[in-house]
C-alpha positions in Angstrom: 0.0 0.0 0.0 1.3 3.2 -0.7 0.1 7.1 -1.5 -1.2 7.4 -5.2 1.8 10.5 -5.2 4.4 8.2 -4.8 6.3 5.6 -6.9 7.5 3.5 -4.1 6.8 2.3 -0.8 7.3 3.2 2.8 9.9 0.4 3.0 11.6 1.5 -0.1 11.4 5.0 -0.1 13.7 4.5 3.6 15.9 2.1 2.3 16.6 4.1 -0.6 17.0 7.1 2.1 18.9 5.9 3.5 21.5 5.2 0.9 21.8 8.2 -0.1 22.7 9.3 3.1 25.7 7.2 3.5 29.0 8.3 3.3 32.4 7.0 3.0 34.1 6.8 6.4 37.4 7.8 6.8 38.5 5.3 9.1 37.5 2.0 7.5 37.0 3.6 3.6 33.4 1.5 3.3 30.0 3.7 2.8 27.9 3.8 6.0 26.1 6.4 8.3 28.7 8.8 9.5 28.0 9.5 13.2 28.0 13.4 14.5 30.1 12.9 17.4 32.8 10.6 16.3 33.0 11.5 12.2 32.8 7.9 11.7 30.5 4.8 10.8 29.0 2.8 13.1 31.5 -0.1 13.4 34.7 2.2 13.6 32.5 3.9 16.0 31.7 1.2 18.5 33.5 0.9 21.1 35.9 -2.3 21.3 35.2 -5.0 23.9 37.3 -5.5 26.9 39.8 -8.1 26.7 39.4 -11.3 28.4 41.2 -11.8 31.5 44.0 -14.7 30.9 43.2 -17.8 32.5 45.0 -21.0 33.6 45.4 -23.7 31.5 44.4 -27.0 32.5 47.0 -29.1 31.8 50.1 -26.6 31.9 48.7 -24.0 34.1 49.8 -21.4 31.3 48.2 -18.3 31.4 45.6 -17.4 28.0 42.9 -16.0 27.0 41.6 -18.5 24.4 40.6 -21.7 25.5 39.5 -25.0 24.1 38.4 -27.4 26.5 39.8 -25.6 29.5 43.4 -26.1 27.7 46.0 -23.6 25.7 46.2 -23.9 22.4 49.3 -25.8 22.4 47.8 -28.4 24.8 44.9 -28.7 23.1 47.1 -30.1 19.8 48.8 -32.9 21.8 45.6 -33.8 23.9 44.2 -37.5 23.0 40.5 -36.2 22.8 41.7 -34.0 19.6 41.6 -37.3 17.9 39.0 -39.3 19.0 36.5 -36.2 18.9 37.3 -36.1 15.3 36.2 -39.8 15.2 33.4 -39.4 16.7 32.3 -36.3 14.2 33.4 -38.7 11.5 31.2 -41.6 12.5 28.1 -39.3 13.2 28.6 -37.9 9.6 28.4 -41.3 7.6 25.1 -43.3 7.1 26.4 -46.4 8.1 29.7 -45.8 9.9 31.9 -48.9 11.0 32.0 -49.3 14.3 36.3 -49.1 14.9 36.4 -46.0 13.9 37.1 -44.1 17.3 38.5 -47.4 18.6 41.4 -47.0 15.6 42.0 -43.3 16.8 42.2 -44.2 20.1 45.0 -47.2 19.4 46.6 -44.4 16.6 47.1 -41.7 19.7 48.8 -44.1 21.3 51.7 -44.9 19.0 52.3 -41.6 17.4 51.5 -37.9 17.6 48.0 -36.3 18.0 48.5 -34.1 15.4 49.7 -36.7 12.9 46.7 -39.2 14.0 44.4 -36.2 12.7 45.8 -36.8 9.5 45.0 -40.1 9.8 41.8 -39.6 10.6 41.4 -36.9 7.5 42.6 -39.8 5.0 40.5 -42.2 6.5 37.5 -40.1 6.5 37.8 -39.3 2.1 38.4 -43.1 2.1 35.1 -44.4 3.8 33.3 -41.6 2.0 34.1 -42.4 -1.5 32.0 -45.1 -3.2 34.5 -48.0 -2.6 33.3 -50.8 -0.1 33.5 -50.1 3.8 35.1 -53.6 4.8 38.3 -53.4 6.5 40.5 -55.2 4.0 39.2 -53.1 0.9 39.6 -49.9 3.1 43.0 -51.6 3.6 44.0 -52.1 0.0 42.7 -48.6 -1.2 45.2 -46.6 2.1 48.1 -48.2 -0.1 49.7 -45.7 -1.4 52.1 -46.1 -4.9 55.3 -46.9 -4.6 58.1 -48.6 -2.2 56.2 -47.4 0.8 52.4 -48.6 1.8 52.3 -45.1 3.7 51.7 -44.1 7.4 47.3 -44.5 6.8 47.9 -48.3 5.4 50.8 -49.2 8.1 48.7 -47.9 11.4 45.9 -49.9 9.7 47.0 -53.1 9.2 48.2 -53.2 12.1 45.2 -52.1 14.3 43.0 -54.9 11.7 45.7 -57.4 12.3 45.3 -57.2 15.8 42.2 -57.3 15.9 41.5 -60.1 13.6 39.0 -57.7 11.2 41.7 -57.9 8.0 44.9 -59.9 6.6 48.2 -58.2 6.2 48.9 -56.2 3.0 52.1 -58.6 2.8 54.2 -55.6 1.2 57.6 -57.3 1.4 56.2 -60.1 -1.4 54.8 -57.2 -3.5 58.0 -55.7 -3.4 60.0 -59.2 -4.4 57.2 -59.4 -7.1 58.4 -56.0 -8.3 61.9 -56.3 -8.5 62.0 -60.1 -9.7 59.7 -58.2 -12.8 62.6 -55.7 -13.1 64.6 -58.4 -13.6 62.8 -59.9 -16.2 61.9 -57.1 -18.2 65.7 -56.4 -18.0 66.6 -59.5 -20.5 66.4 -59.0 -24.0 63.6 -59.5 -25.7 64.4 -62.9 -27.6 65.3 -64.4 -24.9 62.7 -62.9 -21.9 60.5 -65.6 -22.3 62.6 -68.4 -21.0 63.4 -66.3 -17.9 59.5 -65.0 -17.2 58.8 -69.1 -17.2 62.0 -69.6 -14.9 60.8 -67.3 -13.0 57.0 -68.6 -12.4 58.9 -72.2 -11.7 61.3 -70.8 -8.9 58.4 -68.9 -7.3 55.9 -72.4 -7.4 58.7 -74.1 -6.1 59.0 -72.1 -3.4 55.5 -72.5 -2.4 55.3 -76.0 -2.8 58.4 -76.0 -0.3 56.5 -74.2 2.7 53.6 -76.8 1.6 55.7 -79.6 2.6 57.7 -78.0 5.0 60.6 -77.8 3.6 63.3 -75.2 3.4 62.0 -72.7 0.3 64.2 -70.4 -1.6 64.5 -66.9 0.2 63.7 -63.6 -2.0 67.6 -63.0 -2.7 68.2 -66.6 -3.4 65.9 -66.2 -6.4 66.8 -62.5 -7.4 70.3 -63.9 -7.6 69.2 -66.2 -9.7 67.4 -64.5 -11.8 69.9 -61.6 -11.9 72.4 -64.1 -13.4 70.7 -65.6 -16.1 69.6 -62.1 -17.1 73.6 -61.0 -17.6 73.8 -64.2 -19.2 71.1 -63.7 -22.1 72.9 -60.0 -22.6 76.3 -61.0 -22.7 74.6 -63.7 -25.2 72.9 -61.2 -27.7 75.4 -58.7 -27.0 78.8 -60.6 -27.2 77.9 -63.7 -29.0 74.7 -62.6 -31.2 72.7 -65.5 -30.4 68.9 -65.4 -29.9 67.9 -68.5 -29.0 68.9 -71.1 -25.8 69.0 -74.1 -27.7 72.0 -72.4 -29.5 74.2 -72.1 -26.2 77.3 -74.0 -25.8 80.0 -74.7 -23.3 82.1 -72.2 -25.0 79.7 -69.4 -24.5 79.2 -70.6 -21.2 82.5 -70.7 -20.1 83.6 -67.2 -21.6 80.6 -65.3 -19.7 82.0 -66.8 -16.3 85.4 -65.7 -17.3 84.1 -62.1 -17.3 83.9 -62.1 -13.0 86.1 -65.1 -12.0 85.5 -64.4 -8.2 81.6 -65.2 -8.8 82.0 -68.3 -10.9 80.8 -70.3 -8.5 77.8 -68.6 -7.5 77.0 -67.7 -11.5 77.4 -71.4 -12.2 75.2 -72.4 -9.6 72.8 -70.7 -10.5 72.7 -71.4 -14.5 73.1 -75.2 -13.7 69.3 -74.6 -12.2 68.6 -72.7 -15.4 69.6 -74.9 -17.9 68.6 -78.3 -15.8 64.8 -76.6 -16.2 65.2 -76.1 -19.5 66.3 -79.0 -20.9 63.6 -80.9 -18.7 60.6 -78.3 -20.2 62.4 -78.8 -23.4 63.4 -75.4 -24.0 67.1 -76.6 -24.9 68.0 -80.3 -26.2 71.6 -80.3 -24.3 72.6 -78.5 -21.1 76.0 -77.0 -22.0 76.9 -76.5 -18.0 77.5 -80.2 -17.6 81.3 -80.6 -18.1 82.0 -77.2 -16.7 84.6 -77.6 -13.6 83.3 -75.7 -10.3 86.7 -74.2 -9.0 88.0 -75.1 -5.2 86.4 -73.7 -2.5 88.8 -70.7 -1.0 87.4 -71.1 2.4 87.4 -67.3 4.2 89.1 -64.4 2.8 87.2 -61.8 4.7 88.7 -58.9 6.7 89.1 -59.3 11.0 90.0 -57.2 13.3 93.3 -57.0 15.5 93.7 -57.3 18.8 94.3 -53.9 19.4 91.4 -52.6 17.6 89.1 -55.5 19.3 90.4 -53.5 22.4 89.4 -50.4 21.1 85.8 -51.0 20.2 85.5 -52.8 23.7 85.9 -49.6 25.4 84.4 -47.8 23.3 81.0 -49.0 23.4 81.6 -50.3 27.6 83.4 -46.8 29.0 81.8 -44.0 27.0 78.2 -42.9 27.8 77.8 -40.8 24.6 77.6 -43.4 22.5 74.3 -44.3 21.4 72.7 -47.4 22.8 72.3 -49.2 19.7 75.8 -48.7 18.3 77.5 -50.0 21.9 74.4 -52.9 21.7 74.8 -54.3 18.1 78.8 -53.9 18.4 78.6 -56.0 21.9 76.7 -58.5 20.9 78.3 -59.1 17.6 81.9 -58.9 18.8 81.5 -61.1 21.9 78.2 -63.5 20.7 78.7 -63.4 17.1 75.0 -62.4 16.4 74.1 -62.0 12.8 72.2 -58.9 11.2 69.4 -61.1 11.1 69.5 -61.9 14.9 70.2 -59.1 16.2 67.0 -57.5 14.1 65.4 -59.9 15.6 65.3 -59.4 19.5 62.6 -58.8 21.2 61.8 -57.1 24.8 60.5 -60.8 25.9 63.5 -62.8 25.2 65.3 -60.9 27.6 65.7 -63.1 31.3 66.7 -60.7 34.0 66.5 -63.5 36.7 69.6 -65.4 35.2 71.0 -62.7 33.0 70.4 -64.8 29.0 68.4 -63.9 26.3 66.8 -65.6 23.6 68.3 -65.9 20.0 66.2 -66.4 17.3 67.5 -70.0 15.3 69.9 -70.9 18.6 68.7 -74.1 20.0 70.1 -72.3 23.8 69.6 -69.6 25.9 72.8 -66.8 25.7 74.3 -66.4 28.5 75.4 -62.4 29.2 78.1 -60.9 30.4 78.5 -57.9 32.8 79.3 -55.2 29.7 76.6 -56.9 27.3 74.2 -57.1 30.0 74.7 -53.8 30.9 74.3 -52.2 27.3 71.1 -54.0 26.8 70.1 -52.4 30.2 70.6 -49.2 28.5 68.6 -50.0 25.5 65.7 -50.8 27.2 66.1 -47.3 29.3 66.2 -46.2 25.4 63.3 -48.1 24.5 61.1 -47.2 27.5 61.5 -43.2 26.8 60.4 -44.2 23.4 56.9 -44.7 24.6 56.1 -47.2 22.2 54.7 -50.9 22.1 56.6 -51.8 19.4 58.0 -55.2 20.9 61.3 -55.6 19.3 64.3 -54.1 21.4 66.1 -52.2 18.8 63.3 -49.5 18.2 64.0 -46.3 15.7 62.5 -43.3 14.9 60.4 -44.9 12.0 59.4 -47.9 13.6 58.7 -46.1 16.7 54.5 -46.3 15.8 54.4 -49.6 14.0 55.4 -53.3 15.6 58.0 -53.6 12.5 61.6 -54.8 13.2 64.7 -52.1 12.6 65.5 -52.0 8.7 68.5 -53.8 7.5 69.7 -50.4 6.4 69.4 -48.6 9.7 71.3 -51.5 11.0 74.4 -51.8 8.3 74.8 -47.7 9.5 74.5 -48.3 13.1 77.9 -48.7 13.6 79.3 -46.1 11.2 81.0 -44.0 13.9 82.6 -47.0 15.3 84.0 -47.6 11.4 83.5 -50.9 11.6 80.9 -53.4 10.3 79.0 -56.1 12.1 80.4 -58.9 9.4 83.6 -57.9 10.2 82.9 -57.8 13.9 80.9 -61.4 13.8 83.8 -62.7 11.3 86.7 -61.9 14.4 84.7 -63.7 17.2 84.0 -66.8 14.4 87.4 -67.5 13.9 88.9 -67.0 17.3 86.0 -69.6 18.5 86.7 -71.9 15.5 90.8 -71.7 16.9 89.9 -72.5 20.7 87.0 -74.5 20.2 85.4 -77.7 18.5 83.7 -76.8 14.9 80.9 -79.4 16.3 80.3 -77.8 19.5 80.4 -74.1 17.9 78.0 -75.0 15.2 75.6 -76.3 17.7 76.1 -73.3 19.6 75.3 -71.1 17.1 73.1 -73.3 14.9 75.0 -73.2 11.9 76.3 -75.5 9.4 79.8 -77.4 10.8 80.7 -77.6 6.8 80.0 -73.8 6.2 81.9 -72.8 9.5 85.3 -74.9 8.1 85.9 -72.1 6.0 86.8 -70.2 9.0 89.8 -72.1 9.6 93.1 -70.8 8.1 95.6 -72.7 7.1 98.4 -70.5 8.7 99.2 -69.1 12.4 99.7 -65.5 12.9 103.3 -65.1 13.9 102.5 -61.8 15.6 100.5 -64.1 18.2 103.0 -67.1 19.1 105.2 -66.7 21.7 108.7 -65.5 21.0 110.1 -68.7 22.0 108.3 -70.3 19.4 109.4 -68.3 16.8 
């Protein structure tokens, strides 16, 4: 309703008022209702409101004026309910939300940081929201991420799915030895890749047909070596010798690509005598041209010890000096004095430790090993190591990578442990082999250490140190 004299409204004709009574204020620069008394609009007129008065943090007792929870800011980002509330937001935005959700961010803020479980939780969130399937082993497969790594998302899960029986393992150390026996492959020339792909398939089924039986199947490197070598042998073949097929191999051939490394002849041979026994049995070549070829003599060990001297060096090293790390004085003890293997010592757990009589428990060693004061003492200090770790992960050696997961040390982190030191745990484990070999029965050392008496001859040198007799023996 409005006057028949005017064109617009009452509601228009004081909105369009006032418009056109604004003006731009010299404060802010935006158009608004200049007030009399202050020159300025209405929000750079009001007055501001009073600050806060800074109040106690919960958990710190800092003083601030912001508050989440009754906790600072910084609190707030490292406090366990962070995650879980995320959870819980997470599970009440999804139609059908599984039900370890929050249980999975509670078991995450356990291992690693709060703010690194929220990313978690992020990346889990886009995956149970996308239109893949909700069970825990699809949800599994799709965290994978591309590449050498499985990621932090597909680690934390598959462990909190394996332990609580909702998902197998996303076995990525057999899709990594899938990928780099393919590499392998694909790295023959092309004539001859098809005899190696089928090699391949037959070493991988006889390895599974071993752990049927129960048997003792081929290890990873066992068949990359293998592999490896009768890939250099089809290039040095279409390279050196211009042949494209296996049936055309000879001896000759044979013998002149093992001249090319003589100090790996054995292995090489080794491993195309499997080749070539496959092939003539799947009839891919009529005669196997390794037959009359001579394996050279065993040279026993030619490996690198240490002195006496340096043995006394190292000792102190890793028993006097509290600035060396933990690990290093740990891995060089136990290695120097026990002869424990990369392998073994990756392989210690918290458990295997007895305090009562002072041994611990060796993977592969039929007994207990028994400690001495300085050993005993080092692992002391790796479990003071361990325990400030705040972690669950059960093996004693724990880094800063495996520090979240239940995953053993790398073999990398180990081979680099004991860089400072200069020395390598081979080297160390070769010393105390041959001084037990010296002093004491192959037989009782092999059973000792459960290795092979045959493999643990080589050990023994032929010679005496003269630096070690007694003059009067000279």
């Amino acid at each position: 309703m409005r006057r028949t004299s005017d064109t617009r409204c009452r509601h228009c004709r004081r909105r369009l008022a006032a418009a056109a009574a604004k003006q731009t204020c010299r404060r802010c620069g935006r158009l608004g209702l200049i007030r009399q008394h202050t020159g300025r609009c209405g929000t750079c007129s009001r007055a501001k409101p009073e600050p806060r008065p800074p109040r106690p943090c919960a958990e710190c007792a800092r003083l601030t004026r912001r508050l989440s929870n009754g906790l600072c800011g910084r609190c707030w980002q490292r406090h366990p309910d962070r995650a879980i509330n995320q959870a819980e937001n997470l599970a009440a935005a999804l139609d059908d939300p599984p039900w370890w959700i929050v249980p999975f961010a509670a078991y995450a803020s356990e291992r690693m940081s709060i703010g690194r479980v929220s990313v978690l939780v992020s990346g889990l969130g886009r995956l149970l929201t996308d239109d893949g399937s909700p069970h825990p082993q699809a949800v599994l497969e799709r965290a994978r991420t591309p590449g050498r790594s499985a990621g932090p998302l597909a680690r934390t899960l598959e462990d909190f799915f394996i332990e609580h029986r909702l998902a197998f393992g996303l076995d990525q150390p057999a899709r990594l030895a899938a990928g780099r026996r393919q590499r392998r492959v694909d790295a023959t020339p092309e004539p001859l890749r098809t005899g190696v792909e089928l090699f391949c398939e037959h070493l991988v089924g006889s390895r599974q047909r071993a752990i049927r039986a129960g048997t003792r199947p081929r290890a990873d490197s066992t068949i990359e070596g293998n592999l490896a070598n009768v890939r250099d042998l089809a290039r040095f073949l279409v390279d050196e010798r211009s042949k494209t097929d296996w049936s055309t191999v000879q001896p000759a051939d044979i013998d002149a690509f093992l001249r090319t490394e003589p100090t790996n002849r054995r292995r090489r041979l080794a491993s195309l005598r499997q080749f070539f026994a496959w092939a003539r049995k799947n009839r891919i070549v009529l005669v196997d041209p390794t037959t009359d070829l001579a394996l050279p003599p065993r040279r026993g060990f030619t490996g690198e010890t240490l002195t006496i001297a340096e043995q006394r060096r190292l000792f102190r090293r890793w028993s006097t000096d509290a600035t060396v790390h933990p690990h290093e004085a740990l891995v060089g003890l136990l290695a120097l004095l026990h002869a424990l293997s990369l392998t073994e010592l990756r392989q210690l757990l918290v458990s295997d430790i007895d305090h009562d009589h002072r041994t611990i428990r060796v993977t592969g060693r039929p007994h207990p090993l028994s400690l001495d004061p300085v050993t005993f003492a080092a692992i002391q200090r790796c479990l003071q190591h361990h325990d400030s770790q705040q972690t669950r992960n059960p093996h004693l050696i724990v880094t800063k990578t495996t520090r979240p997961r239940l995953t053993p040390p790398s073999p990398a982190y180990m081979t680099h442990v004991l860089d400072d030191a200069g020395v390598r745990t081979k080297k160390l484990r070769a010393t105390r082999l041959v001084e037990l070999l010296h002093s004491l029965d192959v037989k009782l050392v092999a059973e000792a250490l459960a290795m092979d008496g045959d493999g643990l001859l080589d050990y023994l040198a032929d010679d005496v140190d003269a630096g070690r007799l007694h003059s009067s023996n000279l």
